[in-house]
LUMNUVO-95787 format. One record per residue (C-alpha): x, y, z. Coordinates in steps of 0.05 Angstrom, whole numbers. Layout:
+--------+--------+--------+
:      u :      v :      w :
+--------+--------+--------+
:      X :      Y :      Z :
...
+--------+--------+--------+
END
This chain:
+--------+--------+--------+
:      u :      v :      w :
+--------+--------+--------+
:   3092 :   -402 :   2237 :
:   3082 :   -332 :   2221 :
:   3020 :   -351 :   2164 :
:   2985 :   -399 :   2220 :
:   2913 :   -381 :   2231 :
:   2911 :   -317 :   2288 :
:   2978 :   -305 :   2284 :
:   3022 :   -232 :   2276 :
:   3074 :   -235 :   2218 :
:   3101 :   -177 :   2258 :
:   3180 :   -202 :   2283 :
:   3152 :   -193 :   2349 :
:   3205 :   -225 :   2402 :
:   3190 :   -293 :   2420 :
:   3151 :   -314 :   2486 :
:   3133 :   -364 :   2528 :
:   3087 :   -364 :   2584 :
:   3103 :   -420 :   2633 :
:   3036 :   -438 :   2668 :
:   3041 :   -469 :   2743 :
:   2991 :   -500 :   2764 :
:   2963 :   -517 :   2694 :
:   2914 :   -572 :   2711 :
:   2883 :   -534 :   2764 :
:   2803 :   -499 :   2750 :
:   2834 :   -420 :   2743 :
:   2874 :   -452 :   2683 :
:   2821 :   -495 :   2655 :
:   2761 :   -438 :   2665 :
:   2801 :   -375 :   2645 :
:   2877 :   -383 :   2629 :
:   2877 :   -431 :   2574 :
:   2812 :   -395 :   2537 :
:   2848 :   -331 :   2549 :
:   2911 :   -352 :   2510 :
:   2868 :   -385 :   2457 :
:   2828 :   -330 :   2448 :
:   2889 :   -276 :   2449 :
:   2917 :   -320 :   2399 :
:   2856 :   -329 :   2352 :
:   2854 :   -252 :   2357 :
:   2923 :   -244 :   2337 :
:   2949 :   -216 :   2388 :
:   2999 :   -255 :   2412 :
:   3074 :   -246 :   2391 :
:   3088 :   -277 :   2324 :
:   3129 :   -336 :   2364 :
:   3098 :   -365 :   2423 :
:   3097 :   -419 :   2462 :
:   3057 :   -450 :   2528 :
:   3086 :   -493 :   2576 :
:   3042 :   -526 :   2627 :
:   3068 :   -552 :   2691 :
:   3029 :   -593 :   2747 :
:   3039 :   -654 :   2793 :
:   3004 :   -702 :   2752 :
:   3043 :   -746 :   2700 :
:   3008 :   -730 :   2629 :
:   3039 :   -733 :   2557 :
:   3035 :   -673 :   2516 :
:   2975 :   -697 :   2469 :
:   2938 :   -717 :   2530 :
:   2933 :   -646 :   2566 :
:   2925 :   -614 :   2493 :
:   2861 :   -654 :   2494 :
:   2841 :   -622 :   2562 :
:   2858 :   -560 :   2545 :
:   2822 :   -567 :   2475 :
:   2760 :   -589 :   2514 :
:   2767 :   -523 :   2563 :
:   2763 :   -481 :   2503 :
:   2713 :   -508 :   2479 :
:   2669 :   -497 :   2544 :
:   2699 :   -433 :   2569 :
:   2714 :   -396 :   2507 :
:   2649 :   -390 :   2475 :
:   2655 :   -322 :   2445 :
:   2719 :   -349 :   2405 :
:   2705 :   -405 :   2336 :
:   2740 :   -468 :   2352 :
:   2759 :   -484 :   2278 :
:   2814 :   -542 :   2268 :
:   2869 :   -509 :   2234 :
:   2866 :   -453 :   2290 :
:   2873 :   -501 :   2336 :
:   2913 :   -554 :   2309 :
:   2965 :   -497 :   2300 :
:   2958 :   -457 :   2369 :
:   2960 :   -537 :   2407 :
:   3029 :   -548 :   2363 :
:   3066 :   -504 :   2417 :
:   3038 :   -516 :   2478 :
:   3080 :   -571 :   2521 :
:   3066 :   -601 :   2583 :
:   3118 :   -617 :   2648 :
:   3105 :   -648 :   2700 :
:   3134 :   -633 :   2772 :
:   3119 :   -634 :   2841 :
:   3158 :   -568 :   2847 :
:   3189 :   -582 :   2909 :
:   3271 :   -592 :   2895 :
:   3313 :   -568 :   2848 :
:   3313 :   -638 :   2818 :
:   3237 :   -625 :   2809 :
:   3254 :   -569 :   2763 :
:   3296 :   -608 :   2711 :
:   3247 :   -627 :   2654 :
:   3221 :   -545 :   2661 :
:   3291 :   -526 :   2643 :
:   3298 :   -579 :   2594 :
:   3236 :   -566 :   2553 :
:   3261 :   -484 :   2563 :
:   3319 :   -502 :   2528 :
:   3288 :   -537 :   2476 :
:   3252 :   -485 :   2451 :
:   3309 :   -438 :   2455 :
:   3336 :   -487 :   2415 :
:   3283 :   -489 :   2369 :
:   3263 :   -414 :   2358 :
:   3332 :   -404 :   2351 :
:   3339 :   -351 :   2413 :
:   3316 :   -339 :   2484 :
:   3245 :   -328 :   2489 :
:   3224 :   -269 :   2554 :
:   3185 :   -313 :   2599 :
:   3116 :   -293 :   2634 :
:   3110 :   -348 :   2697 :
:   3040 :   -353 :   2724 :
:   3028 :   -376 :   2790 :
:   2956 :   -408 :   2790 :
:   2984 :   -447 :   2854 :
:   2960 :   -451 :   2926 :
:   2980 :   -387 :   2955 :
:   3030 :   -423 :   3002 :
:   3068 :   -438 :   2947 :
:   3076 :   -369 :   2912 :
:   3144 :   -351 :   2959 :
:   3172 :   -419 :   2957 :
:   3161 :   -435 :   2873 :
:   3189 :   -362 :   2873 :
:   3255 :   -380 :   2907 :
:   3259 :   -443 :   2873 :
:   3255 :   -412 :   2810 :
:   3304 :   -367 :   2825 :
:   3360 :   -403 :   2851 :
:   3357 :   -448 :   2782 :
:   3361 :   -395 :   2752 :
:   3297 :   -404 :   2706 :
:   3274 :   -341 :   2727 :
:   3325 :   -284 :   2729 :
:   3328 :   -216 :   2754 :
:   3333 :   -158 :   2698 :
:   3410 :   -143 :   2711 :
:   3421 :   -216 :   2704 :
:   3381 :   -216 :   2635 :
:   3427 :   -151 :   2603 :
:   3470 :   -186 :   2568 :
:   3402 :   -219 :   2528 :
:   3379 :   -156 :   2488 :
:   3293 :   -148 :   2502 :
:   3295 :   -210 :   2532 :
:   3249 :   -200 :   2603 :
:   3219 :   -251 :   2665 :
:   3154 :   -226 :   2693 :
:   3121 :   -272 :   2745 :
:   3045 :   -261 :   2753 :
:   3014 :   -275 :   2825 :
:   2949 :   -302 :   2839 :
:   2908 :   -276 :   2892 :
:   2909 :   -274 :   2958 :
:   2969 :   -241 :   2969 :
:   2976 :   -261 :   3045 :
:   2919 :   -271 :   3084 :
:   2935 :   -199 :   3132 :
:   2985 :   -146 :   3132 :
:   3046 :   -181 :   3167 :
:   3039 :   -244 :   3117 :
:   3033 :   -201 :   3057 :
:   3089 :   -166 :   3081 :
:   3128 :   -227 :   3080 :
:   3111 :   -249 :   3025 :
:   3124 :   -189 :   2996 :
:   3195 :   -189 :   3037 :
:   3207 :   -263 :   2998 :
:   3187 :   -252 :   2934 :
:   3233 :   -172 :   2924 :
:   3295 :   -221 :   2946 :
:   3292 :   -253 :   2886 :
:   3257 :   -208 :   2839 :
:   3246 :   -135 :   2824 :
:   3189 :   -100 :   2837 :
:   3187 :    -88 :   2765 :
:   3181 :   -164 :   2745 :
:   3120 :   -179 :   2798 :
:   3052 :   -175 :   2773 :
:   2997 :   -183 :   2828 :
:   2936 :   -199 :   2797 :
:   2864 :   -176 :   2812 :
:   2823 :   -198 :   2761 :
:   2767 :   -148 :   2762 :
:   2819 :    -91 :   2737 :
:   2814 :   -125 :   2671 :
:   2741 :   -109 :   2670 :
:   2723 :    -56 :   2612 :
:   2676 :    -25 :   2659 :
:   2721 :    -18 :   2715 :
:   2772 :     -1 :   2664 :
:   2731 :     58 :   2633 :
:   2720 :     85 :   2705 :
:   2789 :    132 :   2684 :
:   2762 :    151 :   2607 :
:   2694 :    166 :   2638 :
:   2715 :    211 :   2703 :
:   2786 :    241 :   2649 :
:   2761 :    239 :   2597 :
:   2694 :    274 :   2602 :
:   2678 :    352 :   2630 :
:   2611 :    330 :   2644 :
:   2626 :    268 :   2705 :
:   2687 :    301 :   2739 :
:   2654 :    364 :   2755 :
:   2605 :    332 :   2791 :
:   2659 :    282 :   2822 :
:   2666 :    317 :   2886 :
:   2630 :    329 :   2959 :
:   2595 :    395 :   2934 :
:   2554 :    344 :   2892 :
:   2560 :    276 :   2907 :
:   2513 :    248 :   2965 :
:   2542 :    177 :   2977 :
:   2577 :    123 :   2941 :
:   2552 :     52 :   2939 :
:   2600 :     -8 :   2912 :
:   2555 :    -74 :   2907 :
:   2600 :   -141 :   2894 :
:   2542 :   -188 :   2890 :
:   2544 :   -265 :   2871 :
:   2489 :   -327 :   2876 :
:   2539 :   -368 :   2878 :
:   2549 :   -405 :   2940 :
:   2621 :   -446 :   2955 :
:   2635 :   -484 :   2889 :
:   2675 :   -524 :   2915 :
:   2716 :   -480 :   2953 :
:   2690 :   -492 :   3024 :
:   2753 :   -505 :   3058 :
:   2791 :   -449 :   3028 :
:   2735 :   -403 :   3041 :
:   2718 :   -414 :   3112 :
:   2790 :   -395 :   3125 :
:   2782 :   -338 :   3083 :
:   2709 :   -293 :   3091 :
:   2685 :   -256 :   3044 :
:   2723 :   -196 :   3075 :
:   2790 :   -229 :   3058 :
:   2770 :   -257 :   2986 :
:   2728 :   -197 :   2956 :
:   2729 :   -142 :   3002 :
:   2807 :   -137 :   3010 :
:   2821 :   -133 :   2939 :
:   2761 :   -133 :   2893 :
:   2731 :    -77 :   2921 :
:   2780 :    -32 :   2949 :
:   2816 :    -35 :   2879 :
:   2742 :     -3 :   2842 :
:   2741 :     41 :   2904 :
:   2810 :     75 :   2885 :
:   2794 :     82 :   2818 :
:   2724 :    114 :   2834 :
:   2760 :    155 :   2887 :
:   2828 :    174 :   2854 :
:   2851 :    240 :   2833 :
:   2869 :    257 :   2770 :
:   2942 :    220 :   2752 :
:   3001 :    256 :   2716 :
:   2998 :    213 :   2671 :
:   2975 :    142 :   2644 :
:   3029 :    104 :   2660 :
:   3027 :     49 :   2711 :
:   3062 :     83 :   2779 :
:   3024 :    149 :   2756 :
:   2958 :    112 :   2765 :
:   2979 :     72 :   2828 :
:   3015 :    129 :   2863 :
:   2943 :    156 :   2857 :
:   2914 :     88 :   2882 :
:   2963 :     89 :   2941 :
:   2942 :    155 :   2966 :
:   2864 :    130 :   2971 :
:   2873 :     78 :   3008 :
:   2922 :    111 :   3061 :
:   2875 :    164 :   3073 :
:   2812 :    118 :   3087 :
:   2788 :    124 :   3160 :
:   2777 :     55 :   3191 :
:   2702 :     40 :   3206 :
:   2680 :     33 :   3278 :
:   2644 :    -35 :   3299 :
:   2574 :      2 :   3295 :
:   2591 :     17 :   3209 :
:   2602 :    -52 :   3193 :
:   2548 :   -109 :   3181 :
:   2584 :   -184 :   3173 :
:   2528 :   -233 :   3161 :
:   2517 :   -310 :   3144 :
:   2466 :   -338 :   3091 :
:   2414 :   -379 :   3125 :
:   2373 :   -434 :   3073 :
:   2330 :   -405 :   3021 :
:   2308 :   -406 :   2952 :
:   2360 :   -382 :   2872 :
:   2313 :   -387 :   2820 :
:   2287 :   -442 :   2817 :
:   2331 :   -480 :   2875 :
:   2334 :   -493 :   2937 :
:   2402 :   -480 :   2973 :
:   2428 :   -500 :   3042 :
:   2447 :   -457 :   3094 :
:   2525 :   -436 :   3091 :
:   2532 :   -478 :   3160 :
:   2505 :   -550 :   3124 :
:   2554 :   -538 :   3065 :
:   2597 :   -586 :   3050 :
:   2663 :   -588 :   3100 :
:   2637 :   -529 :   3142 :
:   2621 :   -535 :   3220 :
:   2562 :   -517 :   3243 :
:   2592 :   -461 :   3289 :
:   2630 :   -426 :   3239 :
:   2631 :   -354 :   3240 :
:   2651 :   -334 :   3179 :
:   2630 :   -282 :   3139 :
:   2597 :   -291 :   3073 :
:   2561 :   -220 :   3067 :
:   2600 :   -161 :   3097 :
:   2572 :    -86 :   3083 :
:   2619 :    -21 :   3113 :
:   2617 :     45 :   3111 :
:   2676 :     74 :   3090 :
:   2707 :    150 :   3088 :
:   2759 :    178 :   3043 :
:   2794 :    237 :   3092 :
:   2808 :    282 :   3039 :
:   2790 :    344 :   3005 :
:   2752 :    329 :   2946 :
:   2707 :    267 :   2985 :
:   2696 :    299 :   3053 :
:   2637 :    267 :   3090 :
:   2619 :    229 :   3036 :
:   2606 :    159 :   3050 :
:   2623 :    106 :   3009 :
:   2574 :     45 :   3027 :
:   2603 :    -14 :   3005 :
:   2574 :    -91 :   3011 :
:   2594 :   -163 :   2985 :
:   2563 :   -227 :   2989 :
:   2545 :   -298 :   2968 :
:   2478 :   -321 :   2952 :
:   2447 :   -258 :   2935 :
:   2386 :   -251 :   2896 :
:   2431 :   -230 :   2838 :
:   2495 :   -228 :   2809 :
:   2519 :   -160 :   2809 :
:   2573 :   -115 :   2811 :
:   2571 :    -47 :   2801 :
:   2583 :     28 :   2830 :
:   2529 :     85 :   2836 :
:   2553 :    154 :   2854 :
:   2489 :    182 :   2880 :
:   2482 :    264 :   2869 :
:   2459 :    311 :   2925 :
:   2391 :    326 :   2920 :
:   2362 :    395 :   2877 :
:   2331 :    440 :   2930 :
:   2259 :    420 :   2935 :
:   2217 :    485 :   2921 :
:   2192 :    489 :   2851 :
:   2168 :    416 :   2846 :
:   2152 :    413 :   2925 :
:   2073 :    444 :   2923 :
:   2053 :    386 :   2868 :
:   2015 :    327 :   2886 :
:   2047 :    261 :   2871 :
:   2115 :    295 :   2858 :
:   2169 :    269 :   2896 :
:   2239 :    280 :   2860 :
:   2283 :    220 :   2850 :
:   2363 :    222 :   2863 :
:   2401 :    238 :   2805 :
:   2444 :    174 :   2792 :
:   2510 :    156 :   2757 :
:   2508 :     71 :   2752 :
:   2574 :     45 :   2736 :
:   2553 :    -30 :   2713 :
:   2616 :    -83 :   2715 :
:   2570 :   -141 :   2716 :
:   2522 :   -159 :   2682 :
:   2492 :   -109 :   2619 :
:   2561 :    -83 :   2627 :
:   2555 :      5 :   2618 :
:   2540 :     63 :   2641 :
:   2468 :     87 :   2664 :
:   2452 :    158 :   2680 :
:   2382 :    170 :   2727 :
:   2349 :    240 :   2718 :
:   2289 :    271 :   2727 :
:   2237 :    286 :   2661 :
:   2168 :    301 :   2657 :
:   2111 :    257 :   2642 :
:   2072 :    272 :   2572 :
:   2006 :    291 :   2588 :
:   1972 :    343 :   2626 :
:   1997 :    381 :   2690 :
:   2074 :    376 :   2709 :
:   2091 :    301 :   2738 :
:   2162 :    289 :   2738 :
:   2187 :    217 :   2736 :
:   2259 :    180 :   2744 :
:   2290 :    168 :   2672 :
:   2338 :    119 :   2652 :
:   2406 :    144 :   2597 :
:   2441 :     82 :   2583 :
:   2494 :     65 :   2548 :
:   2518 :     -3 :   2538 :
:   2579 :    -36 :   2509 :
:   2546 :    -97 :   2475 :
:   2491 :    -45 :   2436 :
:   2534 :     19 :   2429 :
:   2604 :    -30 :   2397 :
:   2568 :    -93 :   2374 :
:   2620 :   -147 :   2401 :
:   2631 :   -188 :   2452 :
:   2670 :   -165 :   2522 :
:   2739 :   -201 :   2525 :
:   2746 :   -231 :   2589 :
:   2786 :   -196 :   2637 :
:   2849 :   -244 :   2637 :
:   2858 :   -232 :   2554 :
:   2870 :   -159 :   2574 :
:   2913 :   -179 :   2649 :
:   2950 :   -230 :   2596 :
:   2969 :   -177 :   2543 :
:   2983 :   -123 :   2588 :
:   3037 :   -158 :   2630 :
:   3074 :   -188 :   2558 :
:   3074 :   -116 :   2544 :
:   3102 :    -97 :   2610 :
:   3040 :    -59 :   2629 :
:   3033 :    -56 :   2702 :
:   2973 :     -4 :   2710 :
:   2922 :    -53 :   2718 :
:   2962 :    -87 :   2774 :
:   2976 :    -87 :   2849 :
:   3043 :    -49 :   2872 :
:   3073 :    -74 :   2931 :
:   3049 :    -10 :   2977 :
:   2983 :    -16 :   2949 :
:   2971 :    -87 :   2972 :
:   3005 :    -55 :   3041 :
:   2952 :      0 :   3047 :
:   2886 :    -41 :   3036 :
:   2909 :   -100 :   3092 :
:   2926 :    -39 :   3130 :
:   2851 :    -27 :   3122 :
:   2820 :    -97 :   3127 :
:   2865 :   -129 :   3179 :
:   2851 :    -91 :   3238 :
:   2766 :   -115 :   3226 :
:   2793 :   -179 :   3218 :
:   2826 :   -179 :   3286 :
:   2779 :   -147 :   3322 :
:   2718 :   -197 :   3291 :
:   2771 :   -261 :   3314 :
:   2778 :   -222 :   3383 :
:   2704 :   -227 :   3392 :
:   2659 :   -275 :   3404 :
:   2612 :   -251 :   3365 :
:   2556 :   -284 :   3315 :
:   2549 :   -267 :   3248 :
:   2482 :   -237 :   3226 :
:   2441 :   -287 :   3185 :
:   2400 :   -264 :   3119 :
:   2364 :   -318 :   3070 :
:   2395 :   -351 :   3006 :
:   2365 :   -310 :   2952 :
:   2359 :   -240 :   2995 :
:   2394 :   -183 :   2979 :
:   2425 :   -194 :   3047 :
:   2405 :   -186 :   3128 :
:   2365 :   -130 :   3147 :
:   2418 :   -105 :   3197 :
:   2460 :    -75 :   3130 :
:   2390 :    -41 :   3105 :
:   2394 :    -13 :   3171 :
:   2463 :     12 :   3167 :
:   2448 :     54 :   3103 :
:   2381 :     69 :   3126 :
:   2403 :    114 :   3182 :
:   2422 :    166 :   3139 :
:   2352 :    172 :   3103 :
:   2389 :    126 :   3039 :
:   2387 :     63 :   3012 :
:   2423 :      4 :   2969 :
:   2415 :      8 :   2892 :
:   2401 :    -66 :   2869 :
:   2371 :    -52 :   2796 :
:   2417 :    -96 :   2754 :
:   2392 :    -48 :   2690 :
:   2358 :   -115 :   2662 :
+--------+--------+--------+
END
């Protein structure tokens, strides 16, 4: 094994990442590339397997043909070649189970045992839930009590050997459900072994947020109320439902992007420095963001519906003629907040943040807007009107860094203009941008948690979102309305209007 195409000859201990869910569009779309591509890289340990597990009856060739067909659509940015392939497929297996009973459970621990048997020692196990979420606490018990997944006393007497159980998102759907599930999951598991995933932490823009504010004199200077005007946090898509209608209209956009998403790039914007890089280091820091944001009042939130309209070159329905949505539903699919951090270096700084479907563009990114210069050298010439310095943090898409400044114009008399300093990761390294779940992947088989949720941290932002929840389901309220294809309803322009500002949508195209 240790010659096959993309793999380390390095005596790495063995894994094997059990996959729940396997047949499901998470695993097709991102899970199955991801491994693929982490293996084509190298990566992985130098023994591995995959083990696939879903309701549907399928022999092992038959799902390594699905799976060889997801990688070939998904993982475009990775060569397909046979022997590759033909190698990585040799240790992936497929179970099937309805993973209701203990009985259920018997051909997981069966194929488990078989390839202890067959790598000659107990492989650590990474379990990924890419279930419903109201399976996460049960699958979690059942587990358990089989014993296929064991707490870290329980695994001393095997030397390195480690379970880790990765958890889809959403983690509850308020505060008291995550804090049950929470509650569920700690009775069977440590802290240690739970990974809560949030896929936009495996971002390299979102991850360089730390190198570029730590690592760099020039940005955290500036990082403070003395010099920073506002924040804005865009999470834009064009995307409508995909096929997630029911889910979603239970959900909101609130819930599914606001919640997690962006609260997560708001701590990391927001954070002090951290003692050091190591995973509770960084979240302690998180933690302490969250818990000292000051809940918005009605009149600073905007929650808004898309109306028909016009992506490109299509027309798109109105959210309330989508497929399996009533008319009268008053769900959110645009919600824009501001938000304040109660603290000493972000005093009375706002931090506007919006999220939506069926924007005009797909984009995702953070500008930290500077306080203007005072205006009297430039303020006597005609046709001279200063822009705002700028600091663009780009996740998605043209993923970098943008800087806006002030220069003058060649030419005669003084006319200063807005500049652009960019920086971008495809020109300045030349490669492609592994997908966020090959670096999520990686970092929980190396027992990295830094780039995950800790149980107080998913505590402190429902702590934020849940009371806007309840007081929206309290109402009777209608959602605003803005047009497929808008940047949104003109009530959110409004709310960042009435401070003389406004939202940033230059995608840096």
């Amino acid at each position: 094994m240790s010659d096959a195409p993309g793999q380390r000859a390095d005596g790495s201990p063995p894994v094997a990442l059990i996959l729940f869910g396997a047949t499901g569009d998470l695993t097709r779309r991102k899970l199955i590339p991801a491994i693929y591509s982490l293996y084509v890289q190298g990566l992985l340990p130098d023994r591995f397997r995959v083990v696939a597990v879903a309701r549907s009856e399928r022999s092992d060739e038959a799902y390594r043909k699905e799976a060889f067909d997801a990688v070939k659509s998904h993982a475009t940015a990775v060569p397909v070649s046979v022997a590759a392939w033909d190698t990585f497929a040799s240790n992936l297996r497929y179970v099937q189970s309805s993973l209701t009973s203990a009985e259920d459970l018997d051909g997981l621990s069966r194929c488990l045992a078989d390839i202890r048997a067959d790598l000659g020692t107990a492989p650590s196990c990474l379990f990924y839930f890419a279930t419903p979420p109201g399976s996460f606490a049960p699958l979690a018990e059942l587990l358990a009590a089989s014993g296929i997944v064991r707490r870290p006393e329980q695994l001393a007497a095997e030397a390195g050997v480690w379970h880790r159980v990765i958890i889809e998102k959403p983690f509850g759907r308020d505060l008291s459900s995550a804090r049950e599930l929470n509650a569920r999951l700690r009775a069977v598991l440590d802290e240690s072994q739970i990974y809560r995933i949030d896929h936009y932490l495996g971002k390299e823009t979102v991850q360089n947020i730390l190198v570029l504010r730590f690592a760099n004199r020039l940005f955290e200077l500036l990082w403070n109320h003395l010099y920073v005007d506002h924040v804005q946090i865009t999470v834009a898509e064009t995307l409508g439902l995909e096929g997630r209608g029911r889910y979603f209209d239970h959900s909101g956009i609130l819930r599914d992007m606001i919640q997690n998403h962006l609260l997560q790039i708001l701590t990391l914007v927001a954070m002090e420095p951290p003692a050091s890089l190591d995973a509770d280091s960084i979240r302690d820091e998180k933690v302490k963001v969250l818990r000292s944001i000051r809940l918005p009042m009605p009149h600073e939130i905007v929650r808004a519906q898309y109306g028909a309209g016009r992506i490109g070159a299509d027309d798109v329905p109105a959210y309330a003629d989508e497929d399996g949505i009533a008319p009268e539903s008053r769900t959110d699919t645009y919600t824009a907040m501001r938000l304040y951090v109660d603290n000493w270096r972000w005093a009375g700084v706002p931090f506007y943040v919006r999220a939506g479907k069926r924007l005009a563009r797909r984009l995702t990114q953070v500008v930290i807007e500077l306080r203007p210069v005072p205006d009297i050298l430039f303020s006597r010439l005609a046709h001279c009107e200063l822009a705002p310095n700028r600091i663009t943090l780009r996740i998605q898409p043209n993923e970098g860094v943008e800087i806006t400044m002030g220069a003058k114009e060649p030419g005669a008399g003084i006319h200063v203009a807005p500049v652009r300093l960019r920086f971008t990761y495809e020109s300045e390294f030349g490669k492609a941008i592994p997908d966020a779940y090959e670096r999520l992947l990686l970092n929980a088989i190396a027992g990295d948690a830094s780039l995950f949720a800790r149980d107080d941290e998913v505590d402190a932002a429902w702590a934020i979102v849940t009371p806007l929840i309840e007081l929206w389901d309290a109402s009777e309220q209608k959602p605003a309305t803005y047009a497929a294809g808008s940047w949104g309803p003109p009530e959110a322009d409004a709310l960042i209007a009435a401070s003389d500002r406004r939202w940033c949508n230059d995608t840096g195209s």
